[in-house]
ChimeraX commands (.cxc) that place a marker at each C-alpha (Angstrom):
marker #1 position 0.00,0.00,0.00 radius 0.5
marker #1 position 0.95,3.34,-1.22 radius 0.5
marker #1 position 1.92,5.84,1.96 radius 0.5
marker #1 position 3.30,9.02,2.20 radius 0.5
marker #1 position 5.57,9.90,5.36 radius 0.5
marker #1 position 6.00,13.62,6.02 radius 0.5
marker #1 position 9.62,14.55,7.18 radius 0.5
marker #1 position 9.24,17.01,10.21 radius 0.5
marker #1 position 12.91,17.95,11.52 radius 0.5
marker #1 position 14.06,16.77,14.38 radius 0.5
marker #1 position 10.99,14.37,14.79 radius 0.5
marker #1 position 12.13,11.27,13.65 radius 0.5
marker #1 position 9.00,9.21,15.04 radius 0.5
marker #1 position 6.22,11.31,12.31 radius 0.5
marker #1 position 3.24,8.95,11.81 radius 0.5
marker #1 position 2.74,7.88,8.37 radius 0.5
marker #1 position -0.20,9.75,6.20 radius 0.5
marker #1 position -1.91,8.03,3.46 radius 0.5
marker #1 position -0.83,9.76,0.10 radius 0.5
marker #1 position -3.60,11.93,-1.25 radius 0.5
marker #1 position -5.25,9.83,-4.10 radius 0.5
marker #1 position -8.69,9.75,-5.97 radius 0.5
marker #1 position -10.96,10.28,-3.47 radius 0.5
marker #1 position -8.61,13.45,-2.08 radius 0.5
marker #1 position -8.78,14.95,-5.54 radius 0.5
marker #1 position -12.38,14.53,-5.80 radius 0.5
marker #1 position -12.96,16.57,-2.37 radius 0.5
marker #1 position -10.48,19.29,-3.80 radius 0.5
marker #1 position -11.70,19.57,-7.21 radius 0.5
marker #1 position -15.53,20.54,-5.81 radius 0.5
marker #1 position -14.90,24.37,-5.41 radius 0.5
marker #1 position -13.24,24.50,-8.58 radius 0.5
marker #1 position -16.26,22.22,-10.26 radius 0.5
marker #1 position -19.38,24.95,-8.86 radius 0.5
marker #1 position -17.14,27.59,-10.70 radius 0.5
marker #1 position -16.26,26.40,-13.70 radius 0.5
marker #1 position -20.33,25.07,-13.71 radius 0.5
marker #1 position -21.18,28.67,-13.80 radius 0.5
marker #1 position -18.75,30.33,-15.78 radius 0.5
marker #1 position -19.35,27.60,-18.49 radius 0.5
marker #1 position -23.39,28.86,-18.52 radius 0.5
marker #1 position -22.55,31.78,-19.82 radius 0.5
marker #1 position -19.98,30.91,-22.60 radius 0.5
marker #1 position -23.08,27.89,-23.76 radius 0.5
marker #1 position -25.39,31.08,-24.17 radius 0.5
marker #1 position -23.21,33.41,-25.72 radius 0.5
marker #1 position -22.01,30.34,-27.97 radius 0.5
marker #1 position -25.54,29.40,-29.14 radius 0.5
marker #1 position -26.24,32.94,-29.22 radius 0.5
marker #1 position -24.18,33.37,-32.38 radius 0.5
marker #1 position -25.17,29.84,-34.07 radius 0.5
marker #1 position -23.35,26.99,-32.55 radius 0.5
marker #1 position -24.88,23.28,-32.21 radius 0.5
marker #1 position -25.36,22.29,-28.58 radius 0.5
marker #1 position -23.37,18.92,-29.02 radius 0.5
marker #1 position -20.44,20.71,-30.96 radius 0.5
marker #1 position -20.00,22.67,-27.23 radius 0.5
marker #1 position -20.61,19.30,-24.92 radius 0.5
marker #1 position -17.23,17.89,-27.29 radius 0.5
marker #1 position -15.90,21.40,-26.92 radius 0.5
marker #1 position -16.00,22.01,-23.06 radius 0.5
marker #1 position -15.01,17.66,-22.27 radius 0.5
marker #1 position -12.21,17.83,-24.56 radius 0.5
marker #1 position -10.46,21.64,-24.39 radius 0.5
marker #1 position -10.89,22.73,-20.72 radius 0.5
marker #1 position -9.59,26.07,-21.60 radius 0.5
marker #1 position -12.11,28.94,-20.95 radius 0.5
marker #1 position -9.94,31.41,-22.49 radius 0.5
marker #1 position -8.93,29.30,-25.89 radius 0.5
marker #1 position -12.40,28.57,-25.84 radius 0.5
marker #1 position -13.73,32.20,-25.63 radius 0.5
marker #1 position -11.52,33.60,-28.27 radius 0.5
marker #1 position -11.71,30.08,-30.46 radius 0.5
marker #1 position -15.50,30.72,-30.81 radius 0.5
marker #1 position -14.95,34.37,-31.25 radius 0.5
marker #1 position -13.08,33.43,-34.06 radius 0.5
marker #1 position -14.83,30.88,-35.68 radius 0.5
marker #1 position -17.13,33.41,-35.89 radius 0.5
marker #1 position -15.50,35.58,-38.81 radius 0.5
marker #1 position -12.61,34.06,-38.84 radius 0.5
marker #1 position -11.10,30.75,-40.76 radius 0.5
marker #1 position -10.18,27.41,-39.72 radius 0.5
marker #1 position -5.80,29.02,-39.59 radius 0.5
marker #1 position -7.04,31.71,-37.53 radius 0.5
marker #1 position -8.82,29.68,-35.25 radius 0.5
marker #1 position -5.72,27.06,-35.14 radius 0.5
marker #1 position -2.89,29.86,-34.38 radius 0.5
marker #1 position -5.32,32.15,-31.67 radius 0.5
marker #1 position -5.83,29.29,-29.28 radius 0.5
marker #1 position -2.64,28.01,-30.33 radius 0.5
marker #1 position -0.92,31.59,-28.34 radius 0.5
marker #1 position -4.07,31.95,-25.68 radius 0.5
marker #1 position -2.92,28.29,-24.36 radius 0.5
marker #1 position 0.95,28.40,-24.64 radius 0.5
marker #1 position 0.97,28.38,-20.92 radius 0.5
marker #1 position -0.35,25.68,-20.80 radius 0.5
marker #1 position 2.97,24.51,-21.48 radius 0.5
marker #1 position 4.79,26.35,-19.20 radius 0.5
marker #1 position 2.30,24.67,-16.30 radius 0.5
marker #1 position 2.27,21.12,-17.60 radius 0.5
marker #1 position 6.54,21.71,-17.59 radius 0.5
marker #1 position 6.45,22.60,-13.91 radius 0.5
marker #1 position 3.89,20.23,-12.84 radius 0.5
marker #1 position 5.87,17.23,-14.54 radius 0.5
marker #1 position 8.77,18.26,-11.69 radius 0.5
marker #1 position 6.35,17.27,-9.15 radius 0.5
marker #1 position 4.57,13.65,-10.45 radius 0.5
marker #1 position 5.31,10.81,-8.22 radius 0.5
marker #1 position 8.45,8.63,-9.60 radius 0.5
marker #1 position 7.74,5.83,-11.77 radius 0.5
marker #1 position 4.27,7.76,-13.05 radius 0.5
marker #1 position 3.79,6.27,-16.44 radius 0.5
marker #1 position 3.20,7.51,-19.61 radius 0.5
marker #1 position -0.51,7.07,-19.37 radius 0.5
marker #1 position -0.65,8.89,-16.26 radius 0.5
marker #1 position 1.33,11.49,-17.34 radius 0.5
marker #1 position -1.10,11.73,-20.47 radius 0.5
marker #1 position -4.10,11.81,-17.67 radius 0.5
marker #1 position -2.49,14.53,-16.06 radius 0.5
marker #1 position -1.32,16.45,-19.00 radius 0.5
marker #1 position -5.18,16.13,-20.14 radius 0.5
marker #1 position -6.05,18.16,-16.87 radius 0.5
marker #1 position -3.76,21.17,-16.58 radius 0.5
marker #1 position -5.92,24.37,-16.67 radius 0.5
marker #1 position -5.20,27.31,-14.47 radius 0.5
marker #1 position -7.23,26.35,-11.04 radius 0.5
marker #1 position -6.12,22.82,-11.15 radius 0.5
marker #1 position -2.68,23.59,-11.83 radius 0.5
marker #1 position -2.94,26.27,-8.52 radius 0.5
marker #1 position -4.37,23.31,-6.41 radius 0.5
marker #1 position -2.02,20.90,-7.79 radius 0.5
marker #1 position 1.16,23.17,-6.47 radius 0.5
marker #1 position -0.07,22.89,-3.03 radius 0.5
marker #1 position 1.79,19.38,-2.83 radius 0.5
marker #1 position 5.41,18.51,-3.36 radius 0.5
marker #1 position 4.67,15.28,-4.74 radius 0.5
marker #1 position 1.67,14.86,-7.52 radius 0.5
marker #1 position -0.08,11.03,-7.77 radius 0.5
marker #1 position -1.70,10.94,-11.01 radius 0.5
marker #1 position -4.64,8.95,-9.41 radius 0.5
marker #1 position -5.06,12.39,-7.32 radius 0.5
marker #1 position -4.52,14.33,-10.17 radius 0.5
marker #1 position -7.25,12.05,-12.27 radius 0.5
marker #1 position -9.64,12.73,-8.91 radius 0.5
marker #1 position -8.89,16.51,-8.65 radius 0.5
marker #1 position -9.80,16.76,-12.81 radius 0.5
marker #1 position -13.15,14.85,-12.33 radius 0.5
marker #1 position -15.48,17.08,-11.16 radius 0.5
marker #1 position -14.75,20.02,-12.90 radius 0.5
marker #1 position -14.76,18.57,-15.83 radius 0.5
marker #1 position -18.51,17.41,-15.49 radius 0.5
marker #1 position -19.15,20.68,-14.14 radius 0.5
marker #1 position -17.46,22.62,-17.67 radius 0.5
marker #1 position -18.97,20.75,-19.88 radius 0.5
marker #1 position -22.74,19.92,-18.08 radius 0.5
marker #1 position -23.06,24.13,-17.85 radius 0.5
marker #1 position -22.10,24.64,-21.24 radius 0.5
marker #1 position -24.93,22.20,-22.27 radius 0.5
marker #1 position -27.06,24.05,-19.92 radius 0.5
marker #1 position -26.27,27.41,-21.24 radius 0.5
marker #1 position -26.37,26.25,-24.80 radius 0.5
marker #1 position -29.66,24.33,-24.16 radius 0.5
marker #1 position -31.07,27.89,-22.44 radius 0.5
marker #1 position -29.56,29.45,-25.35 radius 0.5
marker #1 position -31.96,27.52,-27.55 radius 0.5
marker #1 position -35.16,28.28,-25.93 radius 0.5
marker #1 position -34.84,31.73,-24.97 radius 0.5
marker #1 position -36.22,34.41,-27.33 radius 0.5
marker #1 position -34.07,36.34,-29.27 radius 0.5
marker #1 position -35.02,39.43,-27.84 radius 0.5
marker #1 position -32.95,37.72,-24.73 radius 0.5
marker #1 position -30.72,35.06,-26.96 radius 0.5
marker #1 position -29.49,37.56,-29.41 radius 0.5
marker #1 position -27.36,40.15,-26.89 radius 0.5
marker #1 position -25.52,36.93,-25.14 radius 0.5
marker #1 position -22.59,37.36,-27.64 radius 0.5
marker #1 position -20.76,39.78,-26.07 radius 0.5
marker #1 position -20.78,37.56,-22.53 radius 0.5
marker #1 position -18.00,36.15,-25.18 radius 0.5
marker #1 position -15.79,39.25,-24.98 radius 0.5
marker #1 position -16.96,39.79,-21.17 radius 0.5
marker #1 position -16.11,36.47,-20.19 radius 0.5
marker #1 position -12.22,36.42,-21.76 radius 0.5
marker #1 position -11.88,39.44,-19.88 radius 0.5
marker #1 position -12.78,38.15,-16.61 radius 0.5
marker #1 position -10.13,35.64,-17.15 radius 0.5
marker #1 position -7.49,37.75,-17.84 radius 0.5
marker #1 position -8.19,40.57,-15.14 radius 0.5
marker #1 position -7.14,38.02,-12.22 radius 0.5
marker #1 position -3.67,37.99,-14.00 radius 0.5
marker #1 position -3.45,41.92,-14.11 radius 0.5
marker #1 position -4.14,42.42,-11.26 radius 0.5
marker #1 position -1.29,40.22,-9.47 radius 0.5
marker #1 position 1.20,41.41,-11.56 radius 0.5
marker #1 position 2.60,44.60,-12.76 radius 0.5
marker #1 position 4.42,42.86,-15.99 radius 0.5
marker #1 position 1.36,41.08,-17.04 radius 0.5
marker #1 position -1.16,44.37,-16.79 radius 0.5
marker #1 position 1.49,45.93,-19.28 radius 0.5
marker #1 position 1.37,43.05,-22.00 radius 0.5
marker #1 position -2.14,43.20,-21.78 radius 0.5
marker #1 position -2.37,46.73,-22.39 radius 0.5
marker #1 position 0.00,46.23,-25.25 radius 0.5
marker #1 position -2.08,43.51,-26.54 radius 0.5
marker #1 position -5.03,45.93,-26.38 radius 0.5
marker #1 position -3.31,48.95,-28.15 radius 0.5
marker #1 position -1.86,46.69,-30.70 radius 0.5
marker #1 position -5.77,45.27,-31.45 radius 0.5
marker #1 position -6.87,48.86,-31.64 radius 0.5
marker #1 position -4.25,50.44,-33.57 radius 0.5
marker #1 position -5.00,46.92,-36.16 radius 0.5
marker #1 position -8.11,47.86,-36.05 radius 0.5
marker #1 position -8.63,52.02,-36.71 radius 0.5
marker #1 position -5.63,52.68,-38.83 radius 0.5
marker #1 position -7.02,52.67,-42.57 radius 0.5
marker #1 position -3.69,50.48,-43.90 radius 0.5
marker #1 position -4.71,47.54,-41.29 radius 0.5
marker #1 position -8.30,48.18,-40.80 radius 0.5
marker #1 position -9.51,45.10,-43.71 radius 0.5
marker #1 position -7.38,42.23,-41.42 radius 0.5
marker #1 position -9.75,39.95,-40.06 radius 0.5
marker #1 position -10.40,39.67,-36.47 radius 0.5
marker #1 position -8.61,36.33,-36.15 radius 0.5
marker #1 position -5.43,37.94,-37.51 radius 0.5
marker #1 position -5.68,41.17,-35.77 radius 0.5
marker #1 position -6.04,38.71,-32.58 radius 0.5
marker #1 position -2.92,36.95,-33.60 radius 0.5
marker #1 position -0.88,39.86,-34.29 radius 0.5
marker #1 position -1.66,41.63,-31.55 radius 0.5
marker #1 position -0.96,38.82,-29.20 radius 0.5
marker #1 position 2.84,38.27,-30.84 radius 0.5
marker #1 position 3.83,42.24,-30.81 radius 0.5
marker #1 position 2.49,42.08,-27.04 radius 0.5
marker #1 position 4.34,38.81,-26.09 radius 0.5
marker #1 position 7.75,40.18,-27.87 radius 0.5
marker #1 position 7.68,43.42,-26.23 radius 0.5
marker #1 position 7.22,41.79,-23.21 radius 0.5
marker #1 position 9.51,39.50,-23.43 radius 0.5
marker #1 position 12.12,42.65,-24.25 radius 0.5
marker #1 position 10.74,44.48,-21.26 radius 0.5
marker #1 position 10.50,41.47,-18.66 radius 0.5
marker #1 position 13.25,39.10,-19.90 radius 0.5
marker #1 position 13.46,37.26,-15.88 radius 0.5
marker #1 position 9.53,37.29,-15.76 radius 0.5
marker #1 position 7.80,36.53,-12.73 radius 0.5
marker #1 position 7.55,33.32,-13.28 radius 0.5
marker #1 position 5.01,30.28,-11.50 radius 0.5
marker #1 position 4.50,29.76,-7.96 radius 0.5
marker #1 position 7.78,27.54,-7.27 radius 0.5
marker #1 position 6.13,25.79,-4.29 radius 0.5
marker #1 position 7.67,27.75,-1.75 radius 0.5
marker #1 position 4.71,27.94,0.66 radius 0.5
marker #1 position 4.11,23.72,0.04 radius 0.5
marker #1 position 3.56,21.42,2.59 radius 0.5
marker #1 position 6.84,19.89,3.67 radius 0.5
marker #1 position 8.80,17.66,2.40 radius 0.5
marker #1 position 7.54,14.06,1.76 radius 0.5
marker #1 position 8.25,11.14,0.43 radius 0.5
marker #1 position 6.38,8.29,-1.32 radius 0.5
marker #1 position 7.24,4.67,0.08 radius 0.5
marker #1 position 5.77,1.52,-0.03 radius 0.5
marker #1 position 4.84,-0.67,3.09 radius 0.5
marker link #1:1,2 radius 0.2
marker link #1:2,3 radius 0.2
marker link #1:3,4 radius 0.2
marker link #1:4,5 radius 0.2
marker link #1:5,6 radius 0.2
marker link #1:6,7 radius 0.2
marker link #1:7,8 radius 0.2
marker link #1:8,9 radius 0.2
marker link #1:9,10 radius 0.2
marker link #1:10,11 radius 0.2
marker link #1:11,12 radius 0.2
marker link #1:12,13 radius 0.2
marker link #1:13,14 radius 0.2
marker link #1:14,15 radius 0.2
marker link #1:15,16 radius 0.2
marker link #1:16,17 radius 0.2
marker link #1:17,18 radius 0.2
marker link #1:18,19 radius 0.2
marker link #1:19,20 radius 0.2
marker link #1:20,21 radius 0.2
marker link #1:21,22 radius 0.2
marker link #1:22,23 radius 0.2
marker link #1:23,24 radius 0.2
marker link #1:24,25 radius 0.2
marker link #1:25,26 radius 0.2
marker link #1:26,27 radius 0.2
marker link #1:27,28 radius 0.2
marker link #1:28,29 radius 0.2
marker link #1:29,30 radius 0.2
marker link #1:30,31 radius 0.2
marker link #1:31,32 radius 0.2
marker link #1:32,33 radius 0.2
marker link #1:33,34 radius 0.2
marker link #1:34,35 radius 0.2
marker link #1:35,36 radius 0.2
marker link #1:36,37 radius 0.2
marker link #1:37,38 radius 0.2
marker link #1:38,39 radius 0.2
marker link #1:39,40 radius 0.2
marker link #1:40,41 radius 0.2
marker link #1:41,42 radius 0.2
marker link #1:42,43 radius 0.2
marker link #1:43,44 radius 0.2
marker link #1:44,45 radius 0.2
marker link #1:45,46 radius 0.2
marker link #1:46,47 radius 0.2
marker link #1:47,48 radius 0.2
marker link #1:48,49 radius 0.2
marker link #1:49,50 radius 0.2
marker link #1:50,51 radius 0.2
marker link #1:51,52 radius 0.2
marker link #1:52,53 radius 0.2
marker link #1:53,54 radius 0.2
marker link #1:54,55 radius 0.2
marker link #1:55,56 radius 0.2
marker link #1:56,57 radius 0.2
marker link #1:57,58 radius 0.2
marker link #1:58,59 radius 0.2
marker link #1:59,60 radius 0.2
marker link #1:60,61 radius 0.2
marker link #1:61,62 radius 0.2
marker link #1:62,63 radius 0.2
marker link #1:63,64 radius 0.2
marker link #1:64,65 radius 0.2
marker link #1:65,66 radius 0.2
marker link #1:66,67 radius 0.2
marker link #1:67,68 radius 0.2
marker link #1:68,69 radius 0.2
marker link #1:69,70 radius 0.2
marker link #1:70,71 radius 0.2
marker link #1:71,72 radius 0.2
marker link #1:72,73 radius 0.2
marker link #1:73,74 radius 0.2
marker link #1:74,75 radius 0.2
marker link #1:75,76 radius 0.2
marker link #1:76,77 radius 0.2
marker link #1:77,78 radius 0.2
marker link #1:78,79 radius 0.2
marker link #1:79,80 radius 0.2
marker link #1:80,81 radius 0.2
marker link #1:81,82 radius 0.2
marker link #1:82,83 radius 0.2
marker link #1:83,84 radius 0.2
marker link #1:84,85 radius 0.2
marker link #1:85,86 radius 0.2
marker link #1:86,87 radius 0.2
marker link #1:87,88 radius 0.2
marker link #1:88,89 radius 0.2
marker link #1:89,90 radius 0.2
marker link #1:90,91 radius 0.2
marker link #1:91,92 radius 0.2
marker link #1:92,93 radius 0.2
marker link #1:93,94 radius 0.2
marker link #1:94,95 radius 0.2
marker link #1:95,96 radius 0.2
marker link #1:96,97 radius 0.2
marker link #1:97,98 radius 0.2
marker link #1:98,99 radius 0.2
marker link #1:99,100 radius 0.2
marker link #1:100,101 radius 0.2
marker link #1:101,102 radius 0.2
marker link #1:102,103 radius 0.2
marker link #1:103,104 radius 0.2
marker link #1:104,105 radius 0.2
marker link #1:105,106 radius 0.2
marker link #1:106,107 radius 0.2
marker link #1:107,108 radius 0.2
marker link #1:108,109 radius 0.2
marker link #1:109,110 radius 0.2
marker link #1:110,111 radius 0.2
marker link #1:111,112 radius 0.2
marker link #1:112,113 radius 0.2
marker link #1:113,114 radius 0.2
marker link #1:114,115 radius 0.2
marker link #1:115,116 radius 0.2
marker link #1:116,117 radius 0.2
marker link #1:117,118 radius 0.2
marker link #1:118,119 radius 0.2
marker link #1:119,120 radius 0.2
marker link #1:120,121 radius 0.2
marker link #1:121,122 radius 0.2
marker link #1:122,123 radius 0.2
marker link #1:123,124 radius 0.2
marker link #1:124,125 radius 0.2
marker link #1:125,126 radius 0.2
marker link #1:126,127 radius 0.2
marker link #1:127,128 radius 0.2
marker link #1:128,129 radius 0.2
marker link #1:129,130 radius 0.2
marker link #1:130,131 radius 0.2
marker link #1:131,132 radius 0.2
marker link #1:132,133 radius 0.2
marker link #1:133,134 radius 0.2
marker link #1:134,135 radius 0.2
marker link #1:135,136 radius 0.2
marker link #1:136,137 radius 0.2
marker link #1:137,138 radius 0.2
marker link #1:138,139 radius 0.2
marker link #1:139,140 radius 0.2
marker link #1:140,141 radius 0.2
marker link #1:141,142 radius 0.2
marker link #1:142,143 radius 0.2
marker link #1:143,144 radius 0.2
marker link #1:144,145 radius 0.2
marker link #1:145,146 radius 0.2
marker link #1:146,147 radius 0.2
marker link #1:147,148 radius 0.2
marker link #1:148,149 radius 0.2
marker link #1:149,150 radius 0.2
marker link #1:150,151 radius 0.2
marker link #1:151,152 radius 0.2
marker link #1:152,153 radius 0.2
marker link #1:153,154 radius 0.2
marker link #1:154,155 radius 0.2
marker link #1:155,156 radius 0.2
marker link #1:156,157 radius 0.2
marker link #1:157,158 radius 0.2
marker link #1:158,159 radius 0.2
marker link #1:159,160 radius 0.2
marker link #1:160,161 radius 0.2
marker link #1:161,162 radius 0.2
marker link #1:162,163 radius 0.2
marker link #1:163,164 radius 0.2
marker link #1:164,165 radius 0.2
marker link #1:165,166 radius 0.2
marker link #1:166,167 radius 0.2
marker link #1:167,168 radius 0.2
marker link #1:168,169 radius 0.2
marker link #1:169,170 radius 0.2
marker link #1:170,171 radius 0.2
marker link #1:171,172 radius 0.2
marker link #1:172,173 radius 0.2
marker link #1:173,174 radius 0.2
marker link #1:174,175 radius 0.2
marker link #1:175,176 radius 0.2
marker link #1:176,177 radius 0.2
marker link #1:177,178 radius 0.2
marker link #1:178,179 radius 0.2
marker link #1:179,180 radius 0.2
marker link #1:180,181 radius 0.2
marker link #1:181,182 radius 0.2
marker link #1:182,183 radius 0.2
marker link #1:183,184 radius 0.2
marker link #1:184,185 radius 0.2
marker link #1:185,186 radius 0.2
marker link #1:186,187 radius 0.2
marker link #1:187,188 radius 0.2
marker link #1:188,189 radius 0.2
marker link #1:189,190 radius 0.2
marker link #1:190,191 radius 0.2
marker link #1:191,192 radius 0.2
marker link #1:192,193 radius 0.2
marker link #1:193,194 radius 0.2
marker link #1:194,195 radius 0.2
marker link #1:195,196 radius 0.2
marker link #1:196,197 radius 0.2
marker link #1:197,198 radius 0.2
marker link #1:198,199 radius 0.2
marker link #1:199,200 radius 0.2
marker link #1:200,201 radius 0.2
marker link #1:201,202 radius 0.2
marker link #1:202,203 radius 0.2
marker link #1:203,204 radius 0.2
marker link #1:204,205 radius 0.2
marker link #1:205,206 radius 0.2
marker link #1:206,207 radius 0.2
marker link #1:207,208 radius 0.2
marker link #1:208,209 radius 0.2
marker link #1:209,210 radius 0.2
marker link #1:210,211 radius 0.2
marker link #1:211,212 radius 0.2
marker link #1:212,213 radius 0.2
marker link #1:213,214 radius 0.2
marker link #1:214,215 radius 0.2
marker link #1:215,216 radius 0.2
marker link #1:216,217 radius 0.2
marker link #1:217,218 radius 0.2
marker link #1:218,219 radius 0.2
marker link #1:219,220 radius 0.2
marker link #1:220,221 radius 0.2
marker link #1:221,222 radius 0.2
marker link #1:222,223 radius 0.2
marker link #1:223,224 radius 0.2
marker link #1:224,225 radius 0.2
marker link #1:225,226 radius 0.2
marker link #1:226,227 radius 0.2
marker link #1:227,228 radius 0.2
marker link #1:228,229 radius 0.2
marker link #1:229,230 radius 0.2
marker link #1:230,231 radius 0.2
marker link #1:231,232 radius 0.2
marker link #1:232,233 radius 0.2
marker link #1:233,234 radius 0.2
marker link #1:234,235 radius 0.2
marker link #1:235,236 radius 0.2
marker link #1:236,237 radius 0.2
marker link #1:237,238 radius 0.2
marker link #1:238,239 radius 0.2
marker link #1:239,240 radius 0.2
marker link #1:240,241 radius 0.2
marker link #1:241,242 radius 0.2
marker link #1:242,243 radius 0.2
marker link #1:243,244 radius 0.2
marker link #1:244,245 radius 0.2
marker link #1:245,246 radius 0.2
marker link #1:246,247 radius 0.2
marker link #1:247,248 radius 0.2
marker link #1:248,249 radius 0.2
marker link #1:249,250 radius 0.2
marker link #1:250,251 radius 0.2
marker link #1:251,252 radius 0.2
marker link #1:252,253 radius 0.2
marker link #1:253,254 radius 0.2
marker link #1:254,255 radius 0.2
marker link #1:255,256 radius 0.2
marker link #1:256,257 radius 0.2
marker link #1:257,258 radius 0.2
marker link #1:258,259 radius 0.2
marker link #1:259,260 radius 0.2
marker link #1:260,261 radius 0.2
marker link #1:261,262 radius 0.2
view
């Protein structure tokens, strides 16, 4: 059986804990899983709002699990083409590599590749957070932790798409712009933690509307505009920042533990 032992200095005599598994992800991933049920509510109504099919968004939200890609990938899709839609969520999820890079630090030795490939399948920006509260990652926890909100991303989106359906248009027909509402909320967290990211993001936004009002660059599509704007942001950043702030490095973790079998 799978334990974990927690090494307190200077106590040599610690009781063993049991090693958070399934059933401890499942408890953690609740709060996460109410959230994402609501956010995903509105993004099904402003989705169906501006023509999409209810089961195209139940394969969207249980495959993606990125509210962000998924906000701008349906903004996009809707004036944009297939290249657009490829390269924007393409840049909005790029840290998604950054987290799944960290988080592989922390898996449990001997993790194999399908539970790395279970893990990798749940990295989004809450379960990532939870998942740095431990030194040591199980992918059985991990696989627990994802559970829940996954049901609970892609159940509201067939709520709000469902809602979508049967409201009148007088009601259905304004929903669209929870699209552009909703991407913001995710990004406003981010500003306001940290100075470096509130400037990118105000790059990003006077990049999209420079794109947009200046006669030469006005005819780009939105897709593009999105794209462009996104790479001058990121490489004056990058210029600007060149350290970053980086992740959470798992300073404030529980202490050290280690996995052993008894």
């Amino acid at each position: 059986m799978l334990t974990r032992v927690t090494q307190v200095e200077g106590d040599g005599g610690a009781a063993p804990v049991r090693a958070p598994g399934f059933g401890a992800g499942l408890r953690d991933g609740i709060p996460v899983a109410l959230g994402y049920f609501t956010v995903s509510i509105a993004f099904g109504l402003a989705a169906a709002a501006i023509g999409f099919p209810t089961l195209g968004l139940a394969l969207m939200s249980a495959t993606n699990l990125s509210s962000s890609g998924q906000f701008a990938g349906v903004a996009v899709v809707a004036g944009g083409t297939l290249v657009e839609l490829a390269l924007t969520t393409l840049l909005v999820n790029l840290r998604y590599l950054l987290m799944s890079m960290s988080l592989s630090q922390r898996l449990e030795p001997g993790t194999s590749t399908l539970g790395r490939l279970v893990v990798a399948y749940g990295v989004t920006d809450e379960l990532f957070a939870v998942e740095l509260g431990h030194r040591v990652v199980r992918a059985r926890y991990a696989a627990g932790l994802m559970a829940l909100p996954i049901l609970g991303w892609t159940s509201g989106t067939v709520v709000g798409a469902v809602a979508g359906e049967v409201l009148p248009e007088s009601l259905s027909g304004p929903m669209g712009v929870l699209l552009y509402a909703m991407f913001t909320a995710t990004v406003v967290p981010a500003v306001r933690r940290s100075k470096p990211v509130a400037i990118v993001a105000a790059l990003a936004a006077a990049s999209g509307a420079l794109l947009y009002y200046v006669p030469a660059t006005s005819g780009i599509q939105a897709g593009w505009r999105i794209i462009i704007a996104t790479l001058v942001a990121s490489a004056i950043g990058a210029w600007l920042f060149p350290k970053g702030t980086g992740l959470d490095d798992g300073a404030g973790a529980e202490p050290t533990e280690l996995e052993v079998h008894r």
